[in-house]
LOMAR-239049 format. One record per atom (N, C-alpha, C): residue number from 1; x, y, z; atom name. Coordinates in Angstrom, 1 decimal. Example, Ala and Ser with C-alpha at 12.3 -4.5 7.8 and 13.67 -1.06 7.14 Angstrom:
2
resi/u/v/w/name
1/13.2/-5.7/7.8/N
1/12.3/-4.5/7.8/CA
1/13.2/-3.3/7.8/C
2/12.8/-2.2/7.1/N
2/13.7/-1.1/7.1/CA
2/12.9/0.0/7.9/C
***
This chain:
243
resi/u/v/w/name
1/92.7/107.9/78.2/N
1/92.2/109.0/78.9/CA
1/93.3/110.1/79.0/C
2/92.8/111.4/78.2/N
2/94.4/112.0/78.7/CA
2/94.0/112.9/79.5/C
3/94.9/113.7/79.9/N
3/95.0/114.7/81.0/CA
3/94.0/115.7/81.1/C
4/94.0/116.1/79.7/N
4/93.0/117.7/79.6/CA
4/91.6/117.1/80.0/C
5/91.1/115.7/79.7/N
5/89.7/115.6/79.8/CA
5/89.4/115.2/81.1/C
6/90.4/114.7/82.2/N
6/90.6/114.3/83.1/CA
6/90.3/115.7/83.9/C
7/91.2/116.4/83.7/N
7/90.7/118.0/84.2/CA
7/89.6/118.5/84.1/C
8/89.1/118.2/83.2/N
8/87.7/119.2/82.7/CA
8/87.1/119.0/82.7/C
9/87.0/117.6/82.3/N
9/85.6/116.7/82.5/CA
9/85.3/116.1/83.9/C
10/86.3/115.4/84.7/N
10/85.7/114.4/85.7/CA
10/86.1/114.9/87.4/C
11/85.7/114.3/87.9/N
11/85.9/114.8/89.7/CA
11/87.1/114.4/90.3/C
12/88.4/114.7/90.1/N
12/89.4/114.2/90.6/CA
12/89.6/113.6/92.1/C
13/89.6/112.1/92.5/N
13/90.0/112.5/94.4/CA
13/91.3/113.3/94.4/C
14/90.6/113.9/95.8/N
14/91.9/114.7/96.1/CA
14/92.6/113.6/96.9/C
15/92.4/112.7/97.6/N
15/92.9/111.7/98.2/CA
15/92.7/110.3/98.0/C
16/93.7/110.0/97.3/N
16/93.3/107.9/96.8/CA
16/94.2/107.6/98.3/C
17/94.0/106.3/98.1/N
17/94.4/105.2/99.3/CA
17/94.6/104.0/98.4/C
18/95.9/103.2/98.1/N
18/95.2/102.2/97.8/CA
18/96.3/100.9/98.6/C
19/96.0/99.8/98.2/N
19/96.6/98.2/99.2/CA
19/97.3/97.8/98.4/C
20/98.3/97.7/98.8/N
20/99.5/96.9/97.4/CA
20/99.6/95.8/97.8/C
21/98.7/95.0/97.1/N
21/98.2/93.4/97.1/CA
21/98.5/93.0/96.2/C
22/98.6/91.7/96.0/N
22/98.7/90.5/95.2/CA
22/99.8/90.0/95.2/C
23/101.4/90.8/95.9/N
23/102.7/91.1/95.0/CA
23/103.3/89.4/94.6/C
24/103.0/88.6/95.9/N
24/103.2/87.2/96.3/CA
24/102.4/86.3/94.9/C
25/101.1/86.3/94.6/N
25/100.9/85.9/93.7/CA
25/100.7/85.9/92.8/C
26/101.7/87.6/92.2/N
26/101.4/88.0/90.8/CA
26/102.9/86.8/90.3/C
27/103.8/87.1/91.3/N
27/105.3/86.3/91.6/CA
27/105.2/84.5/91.0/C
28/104.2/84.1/92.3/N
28/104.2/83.2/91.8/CA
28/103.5/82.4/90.8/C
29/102.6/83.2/90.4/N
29/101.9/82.9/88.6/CA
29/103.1/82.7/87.6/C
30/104.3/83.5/87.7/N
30/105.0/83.7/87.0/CA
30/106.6/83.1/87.7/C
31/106.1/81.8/88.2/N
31/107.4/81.2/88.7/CA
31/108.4/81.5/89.4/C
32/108.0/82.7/89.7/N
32/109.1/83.2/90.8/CA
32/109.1/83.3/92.0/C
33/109.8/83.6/92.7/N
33/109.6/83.5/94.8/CA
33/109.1/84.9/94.6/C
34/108.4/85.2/96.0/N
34/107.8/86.2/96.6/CA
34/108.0/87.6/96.1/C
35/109.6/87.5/96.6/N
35/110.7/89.0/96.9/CA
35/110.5/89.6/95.2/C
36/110.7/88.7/94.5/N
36/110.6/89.2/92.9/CA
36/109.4/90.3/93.0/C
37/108.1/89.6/93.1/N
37/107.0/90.1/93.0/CA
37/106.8/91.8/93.8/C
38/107.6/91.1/94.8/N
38/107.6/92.7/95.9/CA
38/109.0/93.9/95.3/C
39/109.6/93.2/94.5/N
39/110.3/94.5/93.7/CA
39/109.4/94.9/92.3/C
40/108.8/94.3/92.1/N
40/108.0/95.0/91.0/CA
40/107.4/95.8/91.5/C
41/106.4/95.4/92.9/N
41/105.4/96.1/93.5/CA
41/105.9/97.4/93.4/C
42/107.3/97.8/94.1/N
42/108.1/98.8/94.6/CA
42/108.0/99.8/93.1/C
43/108.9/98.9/92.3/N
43/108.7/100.0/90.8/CA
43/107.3/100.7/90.7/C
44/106.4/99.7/90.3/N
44/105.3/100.3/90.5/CA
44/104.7/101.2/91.3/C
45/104.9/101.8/92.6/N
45/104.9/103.0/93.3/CA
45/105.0/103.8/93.1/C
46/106.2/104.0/91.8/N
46/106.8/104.9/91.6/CA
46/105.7/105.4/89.9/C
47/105.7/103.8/89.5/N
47/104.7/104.4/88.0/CA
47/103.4/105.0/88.3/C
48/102.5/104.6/89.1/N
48/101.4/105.5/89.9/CA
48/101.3/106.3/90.5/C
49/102.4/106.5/91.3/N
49/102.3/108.4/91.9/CA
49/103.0/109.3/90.9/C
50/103.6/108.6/90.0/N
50/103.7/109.7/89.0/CA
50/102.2/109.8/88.0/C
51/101.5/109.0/87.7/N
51/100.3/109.1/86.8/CA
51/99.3/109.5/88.1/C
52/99.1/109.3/89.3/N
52/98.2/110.1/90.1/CA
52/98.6/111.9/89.9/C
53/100.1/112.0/89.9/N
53/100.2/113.1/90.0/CA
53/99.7/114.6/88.8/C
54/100.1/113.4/87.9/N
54/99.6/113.8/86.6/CA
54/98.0/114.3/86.3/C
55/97.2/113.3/87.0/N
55/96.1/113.2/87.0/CA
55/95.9/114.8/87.6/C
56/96.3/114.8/88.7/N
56/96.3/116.4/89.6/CA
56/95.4/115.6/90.8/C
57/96.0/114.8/91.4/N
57/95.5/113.6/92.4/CA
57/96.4/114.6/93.8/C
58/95.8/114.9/94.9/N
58/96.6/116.1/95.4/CA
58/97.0/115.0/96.5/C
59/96.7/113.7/97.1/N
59/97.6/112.9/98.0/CA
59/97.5/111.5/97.7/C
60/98.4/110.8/98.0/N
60/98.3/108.9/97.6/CA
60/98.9/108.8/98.7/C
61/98.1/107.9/99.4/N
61/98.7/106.8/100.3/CA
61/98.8/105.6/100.1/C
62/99.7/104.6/100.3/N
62/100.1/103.7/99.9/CA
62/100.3/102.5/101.3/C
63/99.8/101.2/101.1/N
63/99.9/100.3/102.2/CA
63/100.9/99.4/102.0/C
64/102.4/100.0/102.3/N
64/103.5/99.3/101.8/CA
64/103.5/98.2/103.1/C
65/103.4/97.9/104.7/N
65/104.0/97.1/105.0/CA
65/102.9/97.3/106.5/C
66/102.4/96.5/106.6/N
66/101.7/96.2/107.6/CA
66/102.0/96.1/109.3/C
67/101.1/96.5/110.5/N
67/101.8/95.6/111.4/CA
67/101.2/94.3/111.8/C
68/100.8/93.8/110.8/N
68/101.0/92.4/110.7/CA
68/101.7/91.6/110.4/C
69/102.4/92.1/108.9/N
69/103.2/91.7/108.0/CA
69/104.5/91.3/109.0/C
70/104.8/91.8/110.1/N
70/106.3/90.9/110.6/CA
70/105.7/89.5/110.9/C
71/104.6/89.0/111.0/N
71/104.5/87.2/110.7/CA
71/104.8/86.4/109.3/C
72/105.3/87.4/109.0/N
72/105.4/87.0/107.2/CA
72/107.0/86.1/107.5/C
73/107.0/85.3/106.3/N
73/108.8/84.9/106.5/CA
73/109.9/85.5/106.6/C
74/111.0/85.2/107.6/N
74/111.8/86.0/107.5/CA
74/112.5/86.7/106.8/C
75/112.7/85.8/105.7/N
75/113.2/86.4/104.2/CA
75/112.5/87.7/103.5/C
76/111.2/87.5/103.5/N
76/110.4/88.4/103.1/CA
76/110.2/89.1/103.8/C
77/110.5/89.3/105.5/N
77/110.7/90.8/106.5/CA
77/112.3/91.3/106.0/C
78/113.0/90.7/105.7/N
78/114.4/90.5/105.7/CA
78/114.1/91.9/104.4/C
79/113.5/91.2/103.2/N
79/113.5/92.3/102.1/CA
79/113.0/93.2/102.1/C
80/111.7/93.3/102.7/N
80/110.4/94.3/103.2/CA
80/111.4/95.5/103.9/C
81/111.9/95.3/104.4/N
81/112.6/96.3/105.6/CA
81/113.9/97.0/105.0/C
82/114.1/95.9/103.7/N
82/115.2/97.5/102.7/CA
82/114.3/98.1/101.9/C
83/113.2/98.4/101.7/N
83/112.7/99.2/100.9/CA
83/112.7/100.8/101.0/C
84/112.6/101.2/102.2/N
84/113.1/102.6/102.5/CA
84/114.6/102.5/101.7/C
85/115.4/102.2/102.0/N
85/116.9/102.6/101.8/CA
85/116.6/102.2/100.0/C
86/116.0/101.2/99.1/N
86/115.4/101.5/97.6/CA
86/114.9/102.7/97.4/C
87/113.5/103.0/98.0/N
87/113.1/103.7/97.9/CA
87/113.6/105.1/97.3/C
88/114.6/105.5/98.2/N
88/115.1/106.7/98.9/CA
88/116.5/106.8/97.3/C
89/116.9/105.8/97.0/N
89/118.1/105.4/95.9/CA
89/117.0/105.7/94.4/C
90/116.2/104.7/94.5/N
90/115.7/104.7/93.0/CA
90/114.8/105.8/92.5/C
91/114.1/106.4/93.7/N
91/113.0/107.4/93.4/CA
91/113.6/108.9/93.3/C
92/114.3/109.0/94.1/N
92/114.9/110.2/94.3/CA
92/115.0/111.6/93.4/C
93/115.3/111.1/92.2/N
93/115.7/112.0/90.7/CA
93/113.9/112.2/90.5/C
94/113.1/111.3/89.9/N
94/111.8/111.5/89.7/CA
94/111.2/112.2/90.5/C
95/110.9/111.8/91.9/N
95/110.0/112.7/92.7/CA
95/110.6/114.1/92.7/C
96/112.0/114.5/92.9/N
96/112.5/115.6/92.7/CA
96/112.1/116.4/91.6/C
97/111.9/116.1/90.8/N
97/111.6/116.4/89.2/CA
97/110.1/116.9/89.1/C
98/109.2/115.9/90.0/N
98/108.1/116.5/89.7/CA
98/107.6/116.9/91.4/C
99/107.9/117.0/91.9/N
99/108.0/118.1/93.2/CA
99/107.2/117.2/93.8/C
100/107.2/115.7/94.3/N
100/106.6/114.9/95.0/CA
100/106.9/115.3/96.7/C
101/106.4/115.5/97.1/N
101/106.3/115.2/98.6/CA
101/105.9/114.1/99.0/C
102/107.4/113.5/100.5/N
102/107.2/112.2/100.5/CA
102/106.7/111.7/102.2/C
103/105.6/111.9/102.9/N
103/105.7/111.2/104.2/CA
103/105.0/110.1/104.8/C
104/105.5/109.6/105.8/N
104/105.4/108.4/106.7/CA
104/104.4/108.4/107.4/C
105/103.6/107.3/107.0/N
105/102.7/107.4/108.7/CA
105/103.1/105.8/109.1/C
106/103.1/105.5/110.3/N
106/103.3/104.5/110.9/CA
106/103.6/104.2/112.1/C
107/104.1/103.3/113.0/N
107/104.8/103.2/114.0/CA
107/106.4/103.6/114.0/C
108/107.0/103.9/114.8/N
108/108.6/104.0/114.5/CA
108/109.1/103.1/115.6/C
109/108.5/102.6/116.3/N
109/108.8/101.6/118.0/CA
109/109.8/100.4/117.3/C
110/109.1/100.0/116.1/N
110/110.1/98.4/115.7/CA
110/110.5/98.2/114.4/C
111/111.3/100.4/114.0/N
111/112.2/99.8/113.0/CA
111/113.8/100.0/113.3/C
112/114.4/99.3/112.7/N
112/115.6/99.6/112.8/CA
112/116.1/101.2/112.9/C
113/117.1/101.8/113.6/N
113/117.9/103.2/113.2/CA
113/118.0/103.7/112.0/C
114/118.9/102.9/111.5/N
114/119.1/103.2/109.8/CA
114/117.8/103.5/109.4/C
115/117.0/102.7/109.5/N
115/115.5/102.9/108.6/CA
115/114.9/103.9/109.3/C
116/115.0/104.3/110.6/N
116/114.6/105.5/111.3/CA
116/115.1/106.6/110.4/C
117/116.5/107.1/110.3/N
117/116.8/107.7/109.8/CA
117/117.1/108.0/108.2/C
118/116.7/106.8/107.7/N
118/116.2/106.8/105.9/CA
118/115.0/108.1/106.1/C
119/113.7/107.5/106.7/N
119/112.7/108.2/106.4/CA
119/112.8/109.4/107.1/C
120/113.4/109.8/108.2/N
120/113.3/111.1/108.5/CA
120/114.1/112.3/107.7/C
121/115.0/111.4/106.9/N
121/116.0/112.3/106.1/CA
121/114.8/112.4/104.7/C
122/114.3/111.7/104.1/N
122/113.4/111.9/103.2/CA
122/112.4/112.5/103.1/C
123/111.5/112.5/104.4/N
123/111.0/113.6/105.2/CA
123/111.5/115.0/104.7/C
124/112.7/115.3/105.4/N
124/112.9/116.5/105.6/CA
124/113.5/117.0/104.1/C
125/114.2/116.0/103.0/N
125/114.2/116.6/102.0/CA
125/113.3/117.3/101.0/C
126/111.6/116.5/101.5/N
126/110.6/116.8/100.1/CA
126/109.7/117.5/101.1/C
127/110.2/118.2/102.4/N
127/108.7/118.7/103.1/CA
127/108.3/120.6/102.6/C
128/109.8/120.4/102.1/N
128/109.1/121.8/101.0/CA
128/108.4/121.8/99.8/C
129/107.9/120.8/99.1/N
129/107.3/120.5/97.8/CA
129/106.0/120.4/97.5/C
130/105.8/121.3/96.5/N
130/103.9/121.6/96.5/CA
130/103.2/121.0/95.7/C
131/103.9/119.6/95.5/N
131/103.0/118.4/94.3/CA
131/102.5/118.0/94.9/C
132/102.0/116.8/94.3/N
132/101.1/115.1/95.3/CA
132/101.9/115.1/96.6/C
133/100.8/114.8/97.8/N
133/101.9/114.3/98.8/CA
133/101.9/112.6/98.7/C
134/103.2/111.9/98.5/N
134/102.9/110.6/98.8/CA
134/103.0/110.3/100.3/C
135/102.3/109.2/100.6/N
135/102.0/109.2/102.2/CA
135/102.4/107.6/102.0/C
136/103.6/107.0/102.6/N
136/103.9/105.6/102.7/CA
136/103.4/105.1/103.9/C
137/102.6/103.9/103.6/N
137/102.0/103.8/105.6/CA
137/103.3/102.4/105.5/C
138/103.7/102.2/106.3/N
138/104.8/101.5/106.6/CA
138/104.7/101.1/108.1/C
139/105.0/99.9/108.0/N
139/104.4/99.2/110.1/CA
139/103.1/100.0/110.2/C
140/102.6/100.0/109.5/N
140/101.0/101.0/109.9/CA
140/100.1/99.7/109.8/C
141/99.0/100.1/111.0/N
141/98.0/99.4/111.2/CA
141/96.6/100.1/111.7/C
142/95.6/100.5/111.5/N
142/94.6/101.3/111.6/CA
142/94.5/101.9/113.3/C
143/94.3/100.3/113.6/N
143/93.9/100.1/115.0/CA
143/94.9/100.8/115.9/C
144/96.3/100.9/115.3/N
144/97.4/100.9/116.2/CA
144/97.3/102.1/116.3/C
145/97.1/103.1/115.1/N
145/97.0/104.7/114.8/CA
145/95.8/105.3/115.5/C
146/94.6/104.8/115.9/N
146/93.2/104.7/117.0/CA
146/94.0/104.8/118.0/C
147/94.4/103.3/118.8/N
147/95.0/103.4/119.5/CA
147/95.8/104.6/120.3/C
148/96.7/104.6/119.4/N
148/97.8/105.8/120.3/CA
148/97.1/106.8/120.4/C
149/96.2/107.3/119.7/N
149/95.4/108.7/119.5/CA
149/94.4/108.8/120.6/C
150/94.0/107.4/121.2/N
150/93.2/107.7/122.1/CA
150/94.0/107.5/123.2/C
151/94.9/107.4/123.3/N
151/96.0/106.9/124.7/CA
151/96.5/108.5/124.8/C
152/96.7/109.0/123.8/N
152/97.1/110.4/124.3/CA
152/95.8/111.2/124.7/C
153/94.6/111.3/124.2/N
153/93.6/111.8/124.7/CA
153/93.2/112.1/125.8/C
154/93.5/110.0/126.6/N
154/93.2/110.0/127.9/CA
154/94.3/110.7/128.7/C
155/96.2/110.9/128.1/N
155/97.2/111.6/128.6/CA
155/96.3/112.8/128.9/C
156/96.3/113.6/128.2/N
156/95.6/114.9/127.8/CA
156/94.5/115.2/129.1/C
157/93.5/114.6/129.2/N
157/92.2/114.5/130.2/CA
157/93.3/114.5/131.7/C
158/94.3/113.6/131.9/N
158/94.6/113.2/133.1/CA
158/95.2/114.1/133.4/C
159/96.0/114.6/132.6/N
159/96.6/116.2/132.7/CA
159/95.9/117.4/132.5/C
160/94.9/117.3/132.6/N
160/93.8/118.5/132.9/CA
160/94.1/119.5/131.7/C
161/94.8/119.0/130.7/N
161/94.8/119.6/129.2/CA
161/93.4/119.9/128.6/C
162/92.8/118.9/128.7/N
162/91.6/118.4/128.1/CA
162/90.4/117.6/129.3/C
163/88.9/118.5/128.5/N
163/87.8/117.9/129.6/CA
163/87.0/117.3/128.7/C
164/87.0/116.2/129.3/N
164/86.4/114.9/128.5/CA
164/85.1/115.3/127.6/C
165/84.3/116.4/127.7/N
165/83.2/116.6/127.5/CA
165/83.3/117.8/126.0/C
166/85.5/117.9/126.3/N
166/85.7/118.9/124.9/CA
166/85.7/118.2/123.8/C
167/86.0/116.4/123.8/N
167/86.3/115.7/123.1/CA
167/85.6/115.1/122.1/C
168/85.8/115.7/120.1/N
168/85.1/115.3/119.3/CA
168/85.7/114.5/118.6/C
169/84.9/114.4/117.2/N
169/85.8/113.5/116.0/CA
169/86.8/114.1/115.5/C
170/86.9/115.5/115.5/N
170/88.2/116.3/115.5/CA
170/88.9/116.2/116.3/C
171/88.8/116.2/117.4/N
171/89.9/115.7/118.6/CA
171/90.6/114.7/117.8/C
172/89.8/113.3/117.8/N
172/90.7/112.3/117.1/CA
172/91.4/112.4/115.9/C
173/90.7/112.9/115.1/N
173/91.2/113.5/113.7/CA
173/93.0/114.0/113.6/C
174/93.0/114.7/114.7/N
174/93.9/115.7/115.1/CA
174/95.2/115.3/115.3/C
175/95.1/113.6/115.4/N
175/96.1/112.9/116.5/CA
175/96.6/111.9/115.7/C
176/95.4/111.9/114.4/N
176/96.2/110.6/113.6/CA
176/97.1/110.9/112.3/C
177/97.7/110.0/111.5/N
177/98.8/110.6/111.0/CA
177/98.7/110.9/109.7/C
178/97.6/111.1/108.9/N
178/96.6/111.6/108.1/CA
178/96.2/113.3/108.4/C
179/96.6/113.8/109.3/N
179/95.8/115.1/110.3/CA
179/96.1/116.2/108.8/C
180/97.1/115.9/108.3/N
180/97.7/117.0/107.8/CA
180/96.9/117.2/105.8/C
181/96.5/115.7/105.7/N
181/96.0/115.4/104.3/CA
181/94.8/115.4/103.9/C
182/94.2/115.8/102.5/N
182/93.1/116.0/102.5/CA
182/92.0/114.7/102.8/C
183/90.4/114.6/103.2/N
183/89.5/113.5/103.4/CA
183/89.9/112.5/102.3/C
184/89.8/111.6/102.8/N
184/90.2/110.3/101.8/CA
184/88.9/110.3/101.0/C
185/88.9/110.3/99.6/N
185/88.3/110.1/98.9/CA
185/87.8/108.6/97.7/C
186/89.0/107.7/97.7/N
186/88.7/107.0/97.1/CA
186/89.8/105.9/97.3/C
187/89.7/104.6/98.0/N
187/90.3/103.8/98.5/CA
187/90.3/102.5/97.3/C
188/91.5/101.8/97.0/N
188/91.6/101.0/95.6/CA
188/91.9/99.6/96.2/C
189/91.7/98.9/96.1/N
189/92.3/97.3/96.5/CA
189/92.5/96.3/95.6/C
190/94.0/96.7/94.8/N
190/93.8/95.4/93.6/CA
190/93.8/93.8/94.3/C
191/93.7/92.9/93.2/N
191/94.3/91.8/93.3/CA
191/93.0/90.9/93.9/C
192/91.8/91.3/93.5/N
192/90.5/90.2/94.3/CA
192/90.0/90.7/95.3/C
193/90.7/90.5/96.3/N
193/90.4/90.7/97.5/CA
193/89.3/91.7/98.2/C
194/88.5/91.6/99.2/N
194/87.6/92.3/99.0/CA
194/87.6/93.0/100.5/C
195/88.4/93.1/101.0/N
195/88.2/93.7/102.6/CA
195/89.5/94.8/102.1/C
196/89.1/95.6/103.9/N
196/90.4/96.8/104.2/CA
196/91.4/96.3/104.8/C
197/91.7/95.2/105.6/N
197/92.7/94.4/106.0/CA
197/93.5/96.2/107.4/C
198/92.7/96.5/107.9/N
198/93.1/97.5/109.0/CA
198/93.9/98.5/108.2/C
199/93.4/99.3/107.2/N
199/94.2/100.4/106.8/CA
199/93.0/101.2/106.3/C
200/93.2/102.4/107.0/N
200/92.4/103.4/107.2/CA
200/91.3/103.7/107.4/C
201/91.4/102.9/108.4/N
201/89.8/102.2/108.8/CA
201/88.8/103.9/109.5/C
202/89.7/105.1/110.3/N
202/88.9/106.1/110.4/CA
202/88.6/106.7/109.2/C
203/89.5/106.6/108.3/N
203/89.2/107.8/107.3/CA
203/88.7/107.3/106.1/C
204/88.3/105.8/106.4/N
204/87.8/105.6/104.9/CA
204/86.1/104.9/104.9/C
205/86.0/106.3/106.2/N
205/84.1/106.4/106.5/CA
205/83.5/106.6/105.5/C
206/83.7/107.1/104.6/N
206/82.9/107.5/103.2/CA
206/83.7/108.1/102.6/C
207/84.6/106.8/102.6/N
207/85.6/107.0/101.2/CA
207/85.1/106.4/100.4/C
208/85.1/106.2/98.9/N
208/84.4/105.3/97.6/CA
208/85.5/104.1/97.5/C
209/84.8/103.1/97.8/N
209/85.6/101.6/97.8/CA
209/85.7/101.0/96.4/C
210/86.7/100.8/96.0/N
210/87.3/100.0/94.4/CA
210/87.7/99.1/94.6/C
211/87.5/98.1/94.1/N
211/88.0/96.6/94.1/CA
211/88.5/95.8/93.0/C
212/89.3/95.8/91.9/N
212/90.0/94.8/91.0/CA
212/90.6/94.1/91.3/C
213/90.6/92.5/89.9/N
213/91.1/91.7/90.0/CA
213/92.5/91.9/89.7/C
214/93.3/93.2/89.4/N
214/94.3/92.9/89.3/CA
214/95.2/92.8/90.4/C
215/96.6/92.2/90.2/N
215/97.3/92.1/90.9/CA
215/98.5/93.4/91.2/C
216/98.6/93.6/92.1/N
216/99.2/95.3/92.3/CA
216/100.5/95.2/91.2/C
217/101.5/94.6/91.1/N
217/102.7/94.6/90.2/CA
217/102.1/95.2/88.8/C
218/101.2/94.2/88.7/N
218/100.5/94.8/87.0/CA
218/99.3/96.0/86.7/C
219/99.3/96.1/88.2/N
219/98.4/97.7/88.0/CA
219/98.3/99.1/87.9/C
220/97.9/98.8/86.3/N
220/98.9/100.4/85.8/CA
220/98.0/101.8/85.7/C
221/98.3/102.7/85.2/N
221/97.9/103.6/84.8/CA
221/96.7/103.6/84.5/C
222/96.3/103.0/83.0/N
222/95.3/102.6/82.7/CA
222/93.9/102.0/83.8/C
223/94.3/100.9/84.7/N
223/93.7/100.5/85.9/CA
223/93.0/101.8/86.9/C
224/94.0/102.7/86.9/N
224/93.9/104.2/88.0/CA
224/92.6/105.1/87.3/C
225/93.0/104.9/86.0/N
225/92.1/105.2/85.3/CA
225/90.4/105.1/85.2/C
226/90.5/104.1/85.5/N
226/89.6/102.9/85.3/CA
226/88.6/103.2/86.9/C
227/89.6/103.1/87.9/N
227/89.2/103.4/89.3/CA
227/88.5/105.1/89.6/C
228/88.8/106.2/89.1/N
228/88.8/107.5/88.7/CA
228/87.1/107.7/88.1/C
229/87.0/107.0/87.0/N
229/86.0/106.7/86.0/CA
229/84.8/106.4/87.3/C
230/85.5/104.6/87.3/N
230/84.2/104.6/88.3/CA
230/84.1/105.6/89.9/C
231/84.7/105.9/90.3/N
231/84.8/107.0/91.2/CA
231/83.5/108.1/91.1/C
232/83.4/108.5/89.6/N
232/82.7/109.2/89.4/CA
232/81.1/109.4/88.9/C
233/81.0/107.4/88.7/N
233/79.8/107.1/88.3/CA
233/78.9/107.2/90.2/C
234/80.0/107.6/91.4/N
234/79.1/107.1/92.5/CA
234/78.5/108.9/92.9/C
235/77.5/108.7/93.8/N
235/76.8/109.5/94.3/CA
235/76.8/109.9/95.6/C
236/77.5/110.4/96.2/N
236/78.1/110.8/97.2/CA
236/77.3/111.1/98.1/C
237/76.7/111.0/99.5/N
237/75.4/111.3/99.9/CA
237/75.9/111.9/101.5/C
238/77.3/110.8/101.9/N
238/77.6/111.6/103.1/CA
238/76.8/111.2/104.6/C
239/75.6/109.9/104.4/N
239/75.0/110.0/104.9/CA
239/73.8/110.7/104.5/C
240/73.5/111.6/104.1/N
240/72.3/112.4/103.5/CA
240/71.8/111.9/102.8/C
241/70.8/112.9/101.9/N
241/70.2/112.5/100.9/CA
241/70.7/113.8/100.0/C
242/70.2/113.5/98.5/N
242/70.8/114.3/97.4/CA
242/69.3/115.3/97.6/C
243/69.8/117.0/97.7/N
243/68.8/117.5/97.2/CA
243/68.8/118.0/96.7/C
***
């Protein structure tokens, strides 16, 4: 698929989402512990938001680390938790190059300092850049991002900011950490699996759901492709009807 027909011919999302699954059992098909699998995953981040970008894909979000995921073993929180400080070393020259914009949505309550200030320094490096935005959800969990959104609402009401009766889906919208990026368009889930596992559960109301068997390490370009394609075979209705 190259570029030009991609442009001309098909409906680009302006907003993918996708779950970086499998990493554990792409690893251990291939005899190796976990951590292996989750440094490929990482590389790979880097090979898709550059071919999203390409594509003319205008935001990716990415489901790097759950708040769930701190039940995982320690070893594997142990590695999970240097990936900002990779990130921020290995990507650096590339996203510069092609004018990636890089931000965070997540909790910040239970990460380390250093890791506080990895991403806010990365942050503030690419928040002038007018490419793809990459959106890392990191300690993100759907519920938790609901949550806080409606805890400030009710702040808001009790402080006579806000009268309960002003309160829409844009209110909420407003509060979550998405506010800034276009409607999610097209949500990907390699590796089998067939649920959202709590990620992006407001905004991926009528988003177009994709599901392959591959496993995220080995899902390339070609796959994105593939996701795009069928993206396009669907009929968008919005709740409506086509008229």
């Amino acid at each position: 698929m190259k570029k030009a027909m991609i442009k001309e011919e098909l409906n680009i999302p302006q907003h993918i989402a996708i779950i970086l699954d499998g990493n554990g059992r792409w690893a251990k098909k291939r005899h190796m512990p976990r951590i292996y699998g989750h440094q490929k995953g990482v590389e790979n981040v880097r090979s898709i938001t550059l071919a999203a970008s390409e594509m003319g894909v205008k935001a990716l979000s990415v489901y790097a680390f759950s708040t769930e995921n701190w039940s995982r073993p320690k070893d594997e929180v142990e590695f999970l938790m240097k990936l900002p400080g990779e990130f921020e070393k290995r990507f650096k020259v590339d996203f510069q190059k092609h004018d990636i914009k890089v931000m965070f949505s997540g909790r910040k309550t239970h990460l380390s300092q250093e890791n506080l200030e990895i991403l806010e320094r990365i942050t503030a490096n690419t928040k002038d850049r007018s490419g793809l935005v990459l959106n890392i959800c990191f300690d993100y969990g759907s519920r938790a991002e609901i949550t806080e959104a409606v805890k400030q609402i009710a702040q808001d009401v009790s402080n006579k900011k806000l009268m309960p009766s002003d309160i829409t889906e844009q209110t909420i919208e407003n509060l979550l950490y998405t506010k800034d990026l276009p409607k999610l368009d097209l949500l990907i889930r390699p590796s089998g699996e067939v649920r959202l596992s709590n990620f992006l559960l407001w905004q991926a109301a009528y988003a177009e759901l994709y599901f392959c068997k591959t496993y995220w390490p080995a899902f390339s370009k070609k796959n994105l492709e593939e996701a795009v394609l069928d993206f396009n075979k669907r009929e968008r209705r919005f709740g409506g009807l086509k008229g």
